[in-house]
Structures are given as C-alpha cells and as structure tokens.
One Martini backbone bead per residue (centre of mass of N, CA, C, O) as a GRO file, in nm:
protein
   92
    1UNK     BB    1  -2.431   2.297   4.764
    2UNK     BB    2  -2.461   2.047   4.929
    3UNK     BB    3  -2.580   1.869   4.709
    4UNK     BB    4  -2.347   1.873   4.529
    5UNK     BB    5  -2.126   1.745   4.699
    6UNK     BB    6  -2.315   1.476   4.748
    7UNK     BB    7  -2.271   1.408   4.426
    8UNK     BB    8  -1.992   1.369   4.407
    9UNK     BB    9  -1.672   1.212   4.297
   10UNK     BB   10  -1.484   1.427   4.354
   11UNK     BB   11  -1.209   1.508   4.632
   12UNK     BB   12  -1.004   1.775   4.704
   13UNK     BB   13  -0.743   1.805   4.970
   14UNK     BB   14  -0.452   1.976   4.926
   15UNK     BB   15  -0.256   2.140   5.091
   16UNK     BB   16  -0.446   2.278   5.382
   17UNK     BB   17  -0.406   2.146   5.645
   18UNK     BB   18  -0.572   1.922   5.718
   19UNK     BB   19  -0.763   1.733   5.943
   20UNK     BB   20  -0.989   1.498   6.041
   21UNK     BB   21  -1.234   1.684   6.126
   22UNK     BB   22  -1.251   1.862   5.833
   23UNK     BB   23  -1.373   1.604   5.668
   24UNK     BB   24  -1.691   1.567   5.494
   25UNK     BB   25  -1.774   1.224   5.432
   26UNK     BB   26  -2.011   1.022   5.514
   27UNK     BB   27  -2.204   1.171   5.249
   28UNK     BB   28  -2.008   1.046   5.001
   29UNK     BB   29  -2.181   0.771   4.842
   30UNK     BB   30  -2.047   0.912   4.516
   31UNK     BB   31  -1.767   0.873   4.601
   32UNK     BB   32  -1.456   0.770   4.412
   33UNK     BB   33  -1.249   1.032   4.480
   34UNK     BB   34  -0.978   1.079   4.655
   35UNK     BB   35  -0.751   1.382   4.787
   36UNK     BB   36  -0.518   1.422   5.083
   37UNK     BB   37  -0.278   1.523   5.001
   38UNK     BB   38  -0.067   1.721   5.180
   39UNK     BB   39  -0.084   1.725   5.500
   40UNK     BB   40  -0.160   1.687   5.843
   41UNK     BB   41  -0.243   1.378   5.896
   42UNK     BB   42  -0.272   1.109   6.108
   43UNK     BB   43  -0.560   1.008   6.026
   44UNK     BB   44  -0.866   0.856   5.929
   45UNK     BB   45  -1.171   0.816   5.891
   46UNK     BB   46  -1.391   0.561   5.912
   47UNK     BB   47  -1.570   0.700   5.677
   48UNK     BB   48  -1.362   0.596   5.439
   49UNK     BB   49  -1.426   0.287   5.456
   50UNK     BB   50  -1.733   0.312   5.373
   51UNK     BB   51  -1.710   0.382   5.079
   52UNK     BB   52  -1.883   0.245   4.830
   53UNK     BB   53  -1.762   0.432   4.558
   54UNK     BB   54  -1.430   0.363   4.597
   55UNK     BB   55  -1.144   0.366   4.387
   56UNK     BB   56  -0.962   0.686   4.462
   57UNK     BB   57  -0.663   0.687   4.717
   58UNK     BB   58  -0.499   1.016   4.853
   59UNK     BB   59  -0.223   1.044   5.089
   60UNK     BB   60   0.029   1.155   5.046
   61UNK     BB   61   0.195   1.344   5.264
   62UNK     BB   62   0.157   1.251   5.575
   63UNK     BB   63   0.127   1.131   5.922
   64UNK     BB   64   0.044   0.839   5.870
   65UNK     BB   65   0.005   0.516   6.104
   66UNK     BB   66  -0.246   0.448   5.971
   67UNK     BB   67  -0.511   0.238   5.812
   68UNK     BB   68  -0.798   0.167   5.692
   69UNK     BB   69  -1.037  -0.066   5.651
   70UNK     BB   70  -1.141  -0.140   5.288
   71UNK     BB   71  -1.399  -0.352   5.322
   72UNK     BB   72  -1.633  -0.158   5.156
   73UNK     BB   73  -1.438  -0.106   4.920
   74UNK     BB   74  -1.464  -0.266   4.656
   75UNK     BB   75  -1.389  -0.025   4.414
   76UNK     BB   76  -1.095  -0.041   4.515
   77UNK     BB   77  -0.767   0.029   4.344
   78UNK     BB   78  -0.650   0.300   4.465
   79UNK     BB   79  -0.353   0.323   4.659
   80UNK     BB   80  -0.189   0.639   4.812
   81UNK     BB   81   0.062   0.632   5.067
   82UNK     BB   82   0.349   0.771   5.083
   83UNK     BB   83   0.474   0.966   5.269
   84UNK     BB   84   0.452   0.851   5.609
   85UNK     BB   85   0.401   0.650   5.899
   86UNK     BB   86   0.367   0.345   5.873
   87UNK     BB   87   0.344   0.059   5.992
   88UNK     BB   88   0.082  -0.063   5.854
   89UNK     BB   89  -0.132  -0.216   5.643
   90UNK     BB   90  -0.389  -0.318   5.484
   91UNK     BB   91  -0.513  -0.646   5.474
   92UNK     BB   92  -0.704  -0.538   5.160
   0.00000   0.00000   0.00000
C-alpha cells in the first residue's frame, strides 16, 4: 500500500477536517494533483512547495494565511486557493 501511494498521481483529502501535520506528502514525488480543499488548514508543509511534479493545486475553504513559495514546482498551472484568509500571494 505505501508503494502504491508513493507512486500516486492524484491525492484528494477534502473536507476531512486534516491539519497541516497529517498529511505525508514529503515522498509524493509523481504527484501531479493534490486537492485538500474544504479542511480546516492554516498553513499548509513547505514540503507542498518541494513536489517536482505538481501541476494541480486545490486548498479553497481552509483557513490559510499565507501559501509557500512554489518556486521548485516548475510543472504548477493551477492554483485554486479562494476562501481562505491569506494576507498575501506567493511571488511565483
């Protein structure tokens, strides 16, 4: 099963009330999609910014104050983050 999830693609964790702790996304290194809209999220691991294969990121309805730099996320087209609390953008 560990093997199967490290070769994910897509990973969706919506409305499951995650905090940024409970999410192993470290070694999700073909991960494409990620989607944890709808959680109760402040902040979100600075190992989202790391996946070199992210094309598809989904945080709306969290209570994010700020976005890491996805400045290593080369391959990153969508960014959906809207109802959340963020103060400001990443530069990228």
């Amino acid at each position: 099963v560990q093997h199967t999830l490290l070769q994910s693609r897509a990973f969706a964790f919506s409305t499951y009330s995650l905090d940024a702790q409970a999410a192993p996304l470290r070694n999700l290194k073909n991960l494409r999609e990620l989607r944890l809209s709808n959680n109760t999220l402040i902040s979100l691991p600075d190992e989202v910014a790391m996946l070199p294969a992210l094309e598809e990121i989904h945080v709306e309805g969290n209570l994010l104050k700020r976005l890491p730099e996805f400045s290593a996320c080369k391959r990153l087209r969508v960014l959906i983050a809207y109802d959340n609390k963020l103060q400001s953008a990443p530069r990228n």
